[in-house]
Backbone and ligand atoms as CSV (ligand in chain L), in Angstrom:
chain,resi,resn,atom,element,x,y,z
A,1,UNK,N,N,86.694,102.837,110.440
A,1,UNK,CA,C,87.418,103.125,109.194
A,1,UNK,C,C,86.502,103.884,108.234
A,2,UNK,N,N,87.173,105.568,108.051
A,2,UNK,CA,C,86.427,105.655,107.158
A,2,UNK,C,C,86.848,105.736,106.002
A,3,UNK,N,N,86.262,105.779,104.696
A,3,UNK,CA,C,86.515,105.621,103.507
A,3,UNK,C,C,86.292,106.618,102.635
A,4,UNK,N,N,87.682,107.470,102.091
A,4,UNK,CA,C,87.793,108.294,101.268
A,4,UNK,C,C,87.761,108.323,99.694
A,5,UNK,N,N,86.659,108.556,98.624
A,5,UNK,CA,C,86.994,108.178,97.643
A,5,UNK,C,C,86.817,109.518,96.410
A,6,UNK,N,N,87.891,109.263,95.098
A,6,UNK,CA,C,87.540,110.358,94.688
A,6,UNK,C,C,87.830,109.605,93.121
A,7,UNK,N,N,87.563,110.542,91.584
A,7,UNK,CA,C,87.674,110.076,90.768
A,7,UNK,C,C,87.878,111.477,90.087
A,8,UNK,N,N,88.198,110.993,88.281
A,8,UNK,CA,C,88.434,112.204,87.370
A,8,UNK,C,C,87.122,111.674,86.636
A,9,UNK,N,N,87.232,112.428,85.656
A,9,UNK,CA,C,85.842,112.436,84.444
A,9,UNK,C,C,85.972,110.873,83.786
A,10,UNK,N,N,86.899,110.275,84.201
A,10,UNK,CA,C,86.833,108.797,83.318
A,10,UNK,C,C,86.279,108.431,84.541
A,11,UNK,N,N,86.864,108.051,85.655
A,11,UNK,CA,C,86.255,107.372,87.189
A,11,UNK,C,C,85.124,107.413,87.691
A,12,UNK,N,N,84.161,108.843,86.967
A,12,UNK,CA,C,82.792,108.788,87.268
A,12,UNK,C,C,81.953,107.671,87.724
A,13,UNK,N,N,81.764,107.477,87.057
A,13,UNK,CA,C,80.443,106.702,86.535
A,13,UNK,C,C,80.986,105.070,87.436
A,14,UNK,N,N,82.217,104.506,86.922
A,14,UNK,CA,C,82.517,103.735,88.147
A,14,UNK,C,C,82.511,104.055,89.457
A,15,UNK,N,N,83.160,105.533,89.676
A,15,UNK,CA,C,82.887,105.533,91.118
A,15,UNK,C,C,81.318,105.689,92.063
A,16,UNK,N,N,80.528,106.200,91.218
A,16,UNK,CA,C,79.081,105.851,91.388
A,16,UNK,C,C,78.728,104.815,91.828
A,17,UNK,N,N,79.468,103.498,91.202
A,17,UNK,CA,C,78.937,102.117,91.806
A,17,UNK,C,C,80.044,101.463,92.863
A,18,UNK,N,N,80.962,102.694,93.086
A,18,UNK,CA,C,81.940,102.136,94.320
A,18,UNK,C,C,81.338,102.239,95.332
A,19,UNK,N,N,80.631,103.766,95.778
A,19,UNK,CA,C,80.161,104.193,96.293
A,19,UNK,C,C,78.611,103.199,96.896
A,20,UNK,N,N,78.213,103.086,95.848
A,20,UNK,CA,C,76.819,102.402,95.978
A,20,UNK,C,C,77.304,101.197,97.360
A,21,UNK,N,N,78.460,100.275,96.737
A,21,UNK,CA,C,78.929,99.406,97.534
A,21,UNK,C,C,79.257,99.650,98.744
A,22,UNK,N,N,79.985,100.895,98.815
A,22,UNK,CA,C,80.242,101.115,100.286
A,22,UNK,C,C,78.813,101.476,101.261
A,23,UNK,N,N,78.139,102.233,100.516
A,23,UNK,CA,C,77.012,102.663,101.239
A,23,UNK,C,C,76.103,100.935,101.975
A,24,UNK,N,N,76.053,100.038,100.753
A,24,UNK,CA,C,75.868,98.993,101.218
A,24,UNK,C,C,75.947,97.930,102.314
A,25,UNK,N,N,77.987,98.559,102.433
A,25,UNK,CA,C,77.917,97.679,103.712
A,25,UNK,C,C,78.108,98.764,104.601
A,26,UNK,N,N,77.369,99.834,104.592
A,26,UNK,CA,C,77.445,100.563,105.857
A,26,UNK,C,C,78.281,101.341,106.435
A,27,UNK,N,N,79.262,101.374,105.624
A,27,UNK,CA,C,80.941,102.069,105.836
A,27,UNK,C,C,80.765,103.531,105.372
A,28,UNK,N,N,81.626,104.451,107.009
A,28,UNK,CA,C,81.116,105.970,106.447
A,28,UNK,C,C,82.172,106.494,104.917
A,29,UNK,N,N,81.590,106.940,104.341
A,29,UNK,CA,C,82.414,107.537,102.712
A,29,UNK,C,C,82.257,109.102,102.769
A,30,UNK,N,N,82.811,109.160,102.259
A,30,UNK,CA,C,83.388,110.845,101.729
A,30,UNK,C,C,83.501,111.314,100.519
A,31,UNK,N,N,82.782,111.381,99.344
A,31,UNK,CA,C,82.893,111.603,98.008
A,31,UNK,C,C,83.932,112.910,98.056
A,32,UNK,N,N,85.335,113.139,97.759
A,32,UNK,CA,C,86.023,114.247,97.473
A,32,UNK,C,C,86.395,114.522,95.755
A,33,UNK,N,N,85.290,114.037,94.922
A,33,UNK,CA,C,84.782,115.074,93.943
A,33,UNK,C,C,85.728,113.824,92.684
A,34,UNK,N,N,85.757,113.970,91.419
A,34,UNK,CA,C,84.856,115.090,91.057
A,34,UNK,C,C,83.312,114.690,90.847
A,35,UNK,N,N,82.772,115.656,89.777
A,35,UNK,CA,C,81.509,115.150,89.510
A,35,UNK,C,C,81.337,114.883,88.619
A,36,UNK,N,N,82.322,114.432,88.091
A,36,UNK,CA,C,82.107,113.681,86.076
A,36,UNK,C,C,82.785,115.169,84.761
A,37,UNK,N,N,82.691,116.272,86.172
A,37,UNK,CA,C,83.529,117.575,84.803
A,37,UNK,C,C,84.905,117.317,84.495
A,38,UNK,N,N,85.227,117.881,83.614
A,38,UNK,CA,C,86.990,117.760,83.157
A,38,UNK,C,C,87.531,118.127,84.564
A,39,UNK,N,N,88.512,116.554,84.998
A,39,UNK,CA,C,89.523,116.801,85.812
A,39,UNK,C,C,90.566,116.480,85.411
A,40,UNK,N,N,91.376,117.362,86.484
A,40,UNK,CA,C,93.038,117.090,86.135
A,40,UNK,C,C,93.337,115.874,87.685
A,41,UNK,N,N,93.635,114.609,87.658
A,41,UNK,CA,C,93.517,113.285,88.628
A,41,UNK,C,C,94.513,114.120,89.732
A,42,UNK,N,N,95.495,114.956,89.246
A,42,UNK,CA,C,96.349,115.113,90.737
A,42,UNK,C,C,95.699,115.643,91.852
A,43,UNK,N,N,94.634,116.827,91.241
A,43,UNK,CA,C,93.941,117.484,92.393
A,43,UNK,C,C,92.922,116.626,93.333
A,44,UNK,N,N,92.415,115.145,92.429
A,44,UNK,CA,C,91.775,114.248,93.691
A,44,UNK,C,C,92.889,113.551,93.941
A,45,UNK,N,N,94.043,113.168,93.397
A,45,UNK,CA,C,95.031,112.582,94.272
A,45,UNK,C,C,95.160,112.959,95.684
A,46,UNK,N,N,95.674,114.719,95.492
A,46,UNK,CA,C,95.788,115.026,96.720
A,46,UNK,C,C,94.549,115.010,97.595
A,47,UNK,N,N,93.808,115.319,97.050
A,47,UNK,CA,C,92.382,115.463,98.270
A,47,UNK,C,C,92.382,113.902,99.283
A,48,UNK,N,N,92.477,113.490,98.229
A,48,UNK,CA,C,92.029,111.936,98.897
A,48,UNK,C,C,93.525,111.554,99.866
A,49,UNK,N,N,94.383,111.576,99.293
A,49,UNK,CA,C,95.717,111.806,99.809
A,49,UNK,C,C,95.892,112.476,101.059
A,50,UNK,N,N,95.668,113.998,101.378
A,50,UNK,CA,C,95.707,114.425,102.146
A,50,UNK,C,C,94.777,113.757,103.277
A,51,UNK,N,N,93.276,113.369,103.195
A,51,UNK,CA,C,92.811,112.778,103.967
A,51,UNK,C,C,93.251,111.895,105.029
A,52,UNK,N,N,93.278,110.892,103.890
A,52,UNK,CA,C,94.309,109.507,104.420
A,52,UNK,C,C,94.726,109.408,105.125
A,53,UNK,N,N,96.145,109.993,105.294
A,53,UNK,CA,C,97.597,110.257,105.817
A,53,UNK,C,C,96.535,111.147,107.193
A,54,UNK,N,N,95.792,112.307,107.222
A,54,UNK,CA,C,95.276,112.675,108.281
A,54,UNK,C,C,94.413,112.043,109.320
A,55,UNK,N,N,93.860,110.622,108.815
A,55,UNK,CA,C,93.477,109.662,109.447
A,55,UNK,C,C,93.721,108.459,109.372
A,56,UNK,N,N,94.666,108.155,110.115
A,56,UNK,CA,C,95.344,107.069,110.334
A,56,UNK,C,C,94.186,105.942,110.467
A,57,UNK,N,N,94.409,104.771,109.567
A,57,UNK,CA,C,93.139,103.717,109.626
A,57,UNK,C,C,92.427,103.956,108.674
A,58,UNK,N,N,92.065,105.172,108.290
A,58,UNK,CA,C,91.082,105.221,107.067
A,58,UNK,C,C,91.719,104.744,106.028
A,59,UNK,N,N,90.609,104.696,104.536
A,59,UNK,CA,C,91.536,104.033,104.036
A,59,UNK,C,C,91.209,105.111,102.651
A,60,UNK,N,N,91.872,104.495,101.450
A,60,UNK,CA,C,91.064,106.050,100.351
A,60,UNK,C,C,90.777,104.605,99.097
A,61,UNK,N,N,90.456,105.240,98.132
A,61,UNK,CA,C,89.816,104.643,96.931
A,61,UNK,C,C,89.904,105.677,95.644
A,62,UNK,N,N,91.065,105.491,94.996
A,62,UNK,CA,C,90.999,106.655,93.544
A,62,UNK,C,C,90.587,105.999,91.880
A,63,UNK,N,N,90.060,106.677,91.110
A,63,UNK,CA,C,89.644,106.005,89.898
A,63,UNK,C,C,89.870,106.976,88.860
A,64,UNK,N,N,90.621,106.619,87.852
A,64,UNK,CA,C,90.621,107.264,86.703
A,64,UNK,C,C,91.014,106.520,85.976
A,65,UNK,N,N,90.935,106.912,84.530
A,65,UNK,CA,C,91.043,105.799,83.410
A,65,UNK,C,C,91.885,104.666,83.568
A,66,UNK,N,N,93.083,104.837,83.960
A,66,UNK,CA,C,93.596,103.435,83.710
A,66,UNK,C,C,94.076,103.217,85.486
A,67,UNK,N,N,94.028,104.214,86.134
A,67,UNK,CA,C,94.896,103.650,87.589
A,67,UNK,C,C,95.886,104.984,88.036
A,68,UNK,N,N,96.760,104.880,86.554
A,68,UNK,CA,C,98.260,105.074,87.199
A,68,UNK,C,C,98.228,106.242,87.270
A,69,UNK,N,N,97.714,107.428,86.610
A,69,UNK,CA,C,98.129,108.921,87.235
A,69,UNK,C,C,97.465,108.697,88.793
A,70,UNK,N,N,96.360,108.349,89.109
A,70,UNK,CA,C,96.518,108.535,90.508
A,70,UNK,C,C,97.188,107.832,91.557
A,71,UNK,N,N,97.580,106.822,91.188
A,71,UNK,CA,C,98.616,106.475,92.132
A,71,UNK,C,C,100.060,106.828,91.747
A,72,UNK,N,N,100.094,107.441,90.689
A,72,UNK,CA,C,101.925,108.333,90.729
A,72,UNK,C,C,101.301,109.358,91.781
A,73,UNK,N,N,100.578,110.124,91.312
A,73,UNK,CA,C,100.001,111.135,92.245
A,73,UNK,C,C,100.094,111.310,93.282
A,74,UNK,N,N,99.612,109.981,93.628
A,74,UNK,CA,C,99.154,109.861,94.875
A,74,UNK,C,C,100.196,109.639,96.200
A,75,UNK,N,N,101.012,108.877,95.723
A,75,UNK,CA,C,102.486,108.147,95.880
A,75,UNK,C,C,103.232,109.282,96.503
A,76,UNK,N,N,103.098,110.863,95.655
A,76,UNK,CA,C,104.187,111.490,96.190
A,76,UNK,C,C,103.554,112.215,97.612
A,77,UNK,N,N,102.290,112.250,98.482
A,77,UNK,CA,C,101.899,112.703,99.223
A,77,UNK,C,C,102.831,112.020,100.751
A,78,UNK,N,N,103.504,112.364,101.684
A,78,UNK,CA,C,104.273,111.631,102.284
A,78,UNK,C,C,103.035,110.632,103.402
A,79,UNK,N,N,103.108,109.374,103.450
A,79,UNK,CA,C,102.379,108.459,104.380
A,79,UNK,C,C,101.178,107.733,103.539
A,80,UNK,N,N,100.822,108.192,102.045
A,80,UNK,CA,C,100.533,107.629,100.863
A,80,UNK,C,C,101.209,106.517,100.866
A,81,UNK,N,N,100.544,104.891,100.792
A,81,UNK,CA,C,101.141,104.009,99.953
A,81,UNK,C,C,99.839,103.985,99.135
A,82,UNK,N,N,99.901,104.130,97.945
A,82,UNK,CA,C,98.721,103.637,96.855
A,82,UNK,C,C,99.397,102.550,95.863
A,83,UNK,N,N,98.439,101.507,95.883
A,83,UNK,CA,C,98.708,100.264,95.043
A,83,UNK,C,C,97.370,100.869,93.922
A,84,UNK,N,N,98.226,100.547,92.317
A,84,UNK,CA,C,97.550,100.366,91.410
A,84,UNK,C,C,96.611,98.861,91.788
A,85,UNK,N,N,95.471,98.765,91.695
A,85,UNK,CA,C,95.135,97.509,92.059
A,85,UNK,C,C,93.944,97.200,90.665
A,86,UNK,N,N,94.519,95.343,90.068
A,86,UNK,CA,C,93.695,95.639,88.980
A,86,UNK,C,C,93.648,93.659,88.519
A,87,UNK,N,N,93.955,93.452,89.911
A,87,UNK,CA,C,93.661,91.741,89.888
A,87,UNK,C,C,93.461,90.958,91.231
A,88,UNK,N,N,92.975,90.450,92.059
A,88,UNK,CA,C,92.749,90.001,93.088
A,88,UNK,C,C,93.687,89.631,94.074
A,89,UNK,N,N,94.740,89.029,92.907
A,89,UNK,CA,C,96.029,88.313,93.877
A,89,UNK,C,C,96.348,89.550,94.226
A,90,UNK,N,N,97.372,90.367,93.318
A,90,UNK,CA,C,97.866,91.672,93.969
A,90,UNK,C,C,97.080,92.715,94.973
A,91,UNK,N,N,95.795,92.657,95.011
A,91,UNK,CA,C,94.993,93.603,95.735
A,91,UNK,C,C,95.157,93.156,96.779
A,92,UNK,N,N,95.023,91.666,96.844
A,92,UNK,CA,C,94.892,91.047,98.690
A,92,UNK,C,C,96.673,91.202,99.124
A,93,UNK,N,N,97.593,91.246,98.365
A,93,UNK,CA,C,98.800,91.158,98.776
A,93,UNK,C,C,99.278,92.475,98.542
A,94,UNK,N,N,98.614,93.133,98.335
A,94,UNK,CA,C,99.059,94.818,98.990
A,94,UNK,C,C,98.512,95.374,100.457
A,95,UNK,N,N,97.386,94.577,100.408
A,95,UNK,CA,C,96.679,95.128,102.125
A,95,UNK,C,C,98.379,94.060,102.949
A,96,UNK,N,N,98.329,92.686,102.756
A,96,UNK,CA,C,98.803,91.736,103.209
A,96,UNK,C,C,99.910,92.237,103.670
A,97,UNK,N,N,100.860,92.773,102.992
A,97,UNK,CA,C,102.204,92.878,102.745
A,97,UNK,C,C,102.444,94.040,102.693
A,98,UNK,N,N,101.964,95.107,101.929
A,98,UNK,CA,C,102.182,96.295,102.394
A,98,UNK,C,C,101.426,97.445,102.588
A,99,UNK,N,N,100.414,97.045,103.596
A,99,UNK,CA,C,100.178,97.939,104.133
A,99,UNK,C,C,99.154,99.255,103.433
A,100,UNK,N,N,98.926,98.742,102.115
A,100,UNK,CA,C,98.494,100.021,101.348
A,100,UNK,C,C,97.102,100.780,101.757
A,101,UNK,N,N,96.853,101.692,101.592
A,101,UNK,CA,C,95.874,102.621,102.546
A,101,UNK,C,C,95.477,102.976,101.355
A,102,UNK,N,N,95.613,103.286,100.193
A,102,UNK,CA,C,94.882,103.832,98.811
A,102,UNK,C,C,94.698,102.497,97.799
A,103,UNK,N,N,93.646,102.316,97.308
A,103,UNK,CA,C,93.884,101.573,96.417
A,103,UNK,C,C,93.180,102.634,94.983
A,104,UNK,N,N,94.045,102.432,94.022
A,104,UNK,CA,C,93.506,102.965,92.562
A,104,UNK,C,C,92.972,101.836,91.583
A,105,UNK,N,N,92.204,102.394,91.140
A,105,UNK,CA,C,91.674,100.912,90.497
A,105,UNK,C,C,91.557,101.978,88.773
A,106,UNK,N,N,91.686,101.553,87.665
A,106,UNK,CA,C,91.492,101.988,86.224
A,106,UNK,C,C,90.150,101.656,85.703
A,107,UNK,N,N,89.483,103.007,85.350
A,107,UNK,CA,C,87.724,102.297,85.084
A,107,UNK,C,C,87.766,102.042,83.682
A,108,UNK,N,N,88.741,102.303,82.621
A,108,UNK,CA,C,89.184,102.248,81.177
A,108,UNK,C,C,89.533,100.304,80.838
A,109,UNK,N,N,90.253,99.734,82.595
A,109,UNK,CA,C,90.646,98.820,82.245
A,109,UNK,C,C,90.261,97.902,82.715
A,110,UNK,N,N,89.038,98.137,83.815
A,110,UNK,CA,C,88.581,96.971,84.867
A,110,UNK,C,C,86.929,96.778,84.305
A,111,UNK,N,N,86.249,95.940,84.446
A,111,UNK,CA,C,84.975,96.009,83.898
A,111,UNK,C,C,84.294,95.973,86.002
A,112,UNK,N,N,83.457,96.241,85.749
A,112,UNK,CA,C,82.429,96.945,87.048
A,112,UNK,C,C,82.640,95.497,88.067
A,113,UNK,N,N,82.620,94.525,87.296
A,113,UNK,CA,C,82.238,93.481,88.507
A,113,UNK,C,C,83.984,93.287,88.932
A,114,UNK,N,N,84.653,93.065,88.379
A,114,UNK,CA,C,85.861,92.744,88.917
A,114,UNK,C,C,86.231,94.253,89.623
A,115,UNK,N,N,86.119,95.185,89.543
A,115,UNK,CA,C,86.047,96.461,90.317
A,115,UNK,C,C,85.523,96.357,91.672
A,116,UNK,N,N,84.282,95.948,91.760
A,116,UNK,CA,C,83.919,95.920,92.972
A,116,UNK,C,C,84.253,94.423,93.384
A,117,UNK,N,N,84.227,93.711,92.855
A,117,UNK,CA,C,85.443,92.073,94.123
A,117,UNK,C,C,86.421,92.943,94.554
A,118,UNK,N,N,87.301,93.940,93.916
A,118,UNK,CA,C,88.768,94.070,94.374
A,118,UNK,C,C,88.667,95.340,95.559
A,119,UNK,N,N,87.309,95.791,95.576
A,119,UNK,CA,C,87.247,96.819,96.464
A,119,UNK,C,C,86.593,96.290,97.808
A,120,UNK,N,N,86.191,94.800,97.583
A,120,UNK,CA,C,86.001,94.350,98.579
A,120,UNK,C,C,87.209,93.286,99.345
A,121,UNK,N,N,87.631,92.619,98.226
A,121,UNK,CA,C,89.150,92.414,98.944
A,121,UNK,C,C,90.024,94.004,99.532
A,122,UNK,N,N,90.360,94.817,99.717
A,122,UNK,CA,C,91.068,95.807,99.784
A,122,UNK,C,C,90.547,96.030,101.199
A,123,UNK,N,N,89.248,96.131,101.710
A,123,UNK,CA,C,88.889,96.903,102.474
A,123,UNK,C,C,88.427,95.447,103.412
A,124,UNK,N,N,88.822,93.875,103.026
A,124,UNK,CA,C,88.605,93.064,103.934
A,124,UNK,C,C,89.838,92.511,104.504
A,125,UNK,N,N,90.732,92.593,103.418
A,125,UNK,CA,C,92.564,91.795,103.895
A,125,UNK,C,C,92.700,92.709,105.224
A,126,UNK,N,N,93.514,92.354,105.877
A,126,UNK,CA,C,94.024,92.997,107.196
A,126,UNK,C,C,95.817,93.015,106.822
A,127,UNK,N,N,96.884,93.945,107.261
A,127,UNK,CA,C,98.075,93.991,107.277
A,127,UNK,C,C,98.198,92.632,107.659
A,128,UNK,N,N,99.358,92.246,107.329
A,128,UNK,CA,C,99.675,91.021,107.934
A,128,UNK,C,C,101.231,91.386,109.280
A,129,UNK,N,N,101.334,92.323,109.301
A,129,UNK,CA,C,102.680,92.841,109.686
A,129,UNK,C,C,103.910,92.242,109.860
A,130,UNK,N,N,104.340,91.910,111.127
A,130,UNK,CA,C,105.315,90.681,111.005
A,130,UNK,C,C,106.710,91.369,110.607
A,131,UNK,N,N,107.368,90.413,109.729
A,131,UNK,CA,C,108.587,90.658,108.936
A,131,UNK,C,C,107.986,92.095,107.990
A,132,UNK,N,N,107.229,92.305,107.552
A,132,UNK,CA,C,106.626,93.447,106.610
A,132,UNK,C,C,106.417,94.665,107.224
A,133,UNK,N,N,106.400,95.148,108.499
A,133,UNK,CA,C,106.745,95.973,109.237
A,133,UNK,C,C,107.713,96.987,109.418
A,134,UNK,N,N,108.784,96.042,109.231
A,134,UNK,CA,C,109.974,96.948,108.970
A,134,UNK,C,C,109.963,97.409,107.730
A,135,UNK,N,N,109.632,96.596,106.738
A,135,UNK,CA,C,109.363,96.952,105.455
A,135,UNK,C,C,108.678,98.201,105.342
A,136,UNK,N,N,107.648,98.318,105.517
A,136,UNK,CA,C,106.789,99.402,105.609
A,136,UNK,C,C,107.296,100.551,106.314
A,137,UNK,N,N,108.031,100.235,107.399
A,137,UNK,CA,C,108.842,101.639,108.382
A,137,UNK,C,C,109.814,101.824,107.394
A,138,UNK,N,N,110.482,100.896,106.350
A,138,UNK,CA,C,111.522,101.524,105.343
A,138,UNK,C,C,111.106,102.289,104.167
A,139,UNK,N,N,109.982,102.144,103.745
A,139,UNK,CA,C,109.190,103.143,102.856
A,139,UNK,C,C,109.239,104.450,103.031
A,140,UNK,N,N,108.772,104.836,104.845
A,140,UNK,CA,C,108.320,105.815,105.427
A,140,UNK,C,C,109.757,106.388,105.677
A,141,UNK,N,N,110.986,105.505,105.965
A,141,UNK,CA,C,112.353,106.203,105.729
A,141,UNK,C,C,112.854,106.905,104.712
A,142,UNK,N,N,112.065,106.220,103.288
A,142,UNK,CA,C,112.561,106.643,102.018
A,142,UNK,C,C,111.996,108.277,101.865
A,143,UNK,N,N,110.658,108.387,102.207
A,143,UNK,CA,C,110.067,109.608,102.073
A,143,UNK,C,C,110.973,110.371,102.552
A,144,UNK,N,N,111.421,110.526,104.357
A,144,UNK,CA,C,111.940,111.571,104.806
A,144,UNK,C,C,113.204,111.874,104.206
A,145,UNK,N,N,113.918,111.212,103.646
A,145,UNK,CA,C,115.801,111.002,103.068
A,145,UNK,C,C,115.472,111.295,101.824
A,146,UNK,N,N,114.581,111.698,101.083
A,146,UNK,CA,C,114.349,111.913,99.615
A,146,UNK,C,C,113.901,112.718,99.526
L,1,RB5,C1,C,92.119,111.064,81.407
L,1,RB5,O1,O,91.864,111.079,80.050
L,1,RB5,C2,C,93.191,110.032,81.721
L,1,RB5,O2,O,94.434,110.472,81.275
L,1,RB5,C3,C,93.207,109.759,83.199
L,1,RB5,O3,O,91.958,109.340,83.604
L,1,RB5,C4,C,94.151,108.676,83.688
L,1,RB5,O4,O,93.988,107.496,82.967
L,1,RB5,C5,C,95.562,109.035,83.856
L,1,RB5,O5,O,96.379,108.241,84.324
């Protein structure tokens, strides 16, 4: 699994210490930018987005001020599920339940340590599949019919 991560000019500086973490436990990463200059979040949406969806299993990691432009963003790439993720319960019950392959985390709204617990729940939950399966194949229905 590798791990795609990208940020805007707010996500910097957190994503610096996402990164640090991943390097930690050894997991290959991909910095797809930016570098702390004025960004506009859709253009790492897609980067990281496009990745993703091109490697099935990998997983991505987006950061900007609060979360949500990159996971609207991110959302509309087709095979994108990105969970805003910005509390433990919900982080483990988005891998759990659905399946999510992006997680966005808000560096405006998370302080560093609860940032990195939730990036380590994200990248330790496993799908749970099951009944949530179909669920998830109905997502991937919604894309193509919309
Ligand atoms: C940038 O100022 C800010 O709008 C962006 O990081 C993000 O919070 C958007 O959702």
């Amino acid at each position: 699994m590798k791990i795609w991560i990208g940020c805007d000019h707010a996500g910097y500086t957190r994503k610096q210490e996402v990164i640090a973490l991943l390097q930690e436990r050894g997991l290959e990463t991909e910095d797809c930018g930016c570098q702390g200059e004025c960004t506009d979040y859709p253009v790492i949406a897609k980067a990281v987005g496009a990745q993703v969806v091109s490697h099935p299993g990998d997983r991505g990691i987006l950061i900007c001020g609060t979360g949500i432009g990159m996971s609207i963003a991110a959302n509309k790439i087709r095979g994108v599920r990105a969970a805003l993720c910005a509390d433990a319960f919900s982080t483990k019950y988005t891998r759990l339940h659905n399946d999510a392959n992006i997680m966005c985390m808000g560096a405006r709204t998370l302080d560093s340590g609860l940032a990195l617990e939730l990036v380590e729940i994200f990248l330790d939950t496993p799908f749970e599949g099951g009944r949530h399966e179909k669920r998830v194949q109905m997502i991937a229905q919604l894309e193509q019919k919309n």
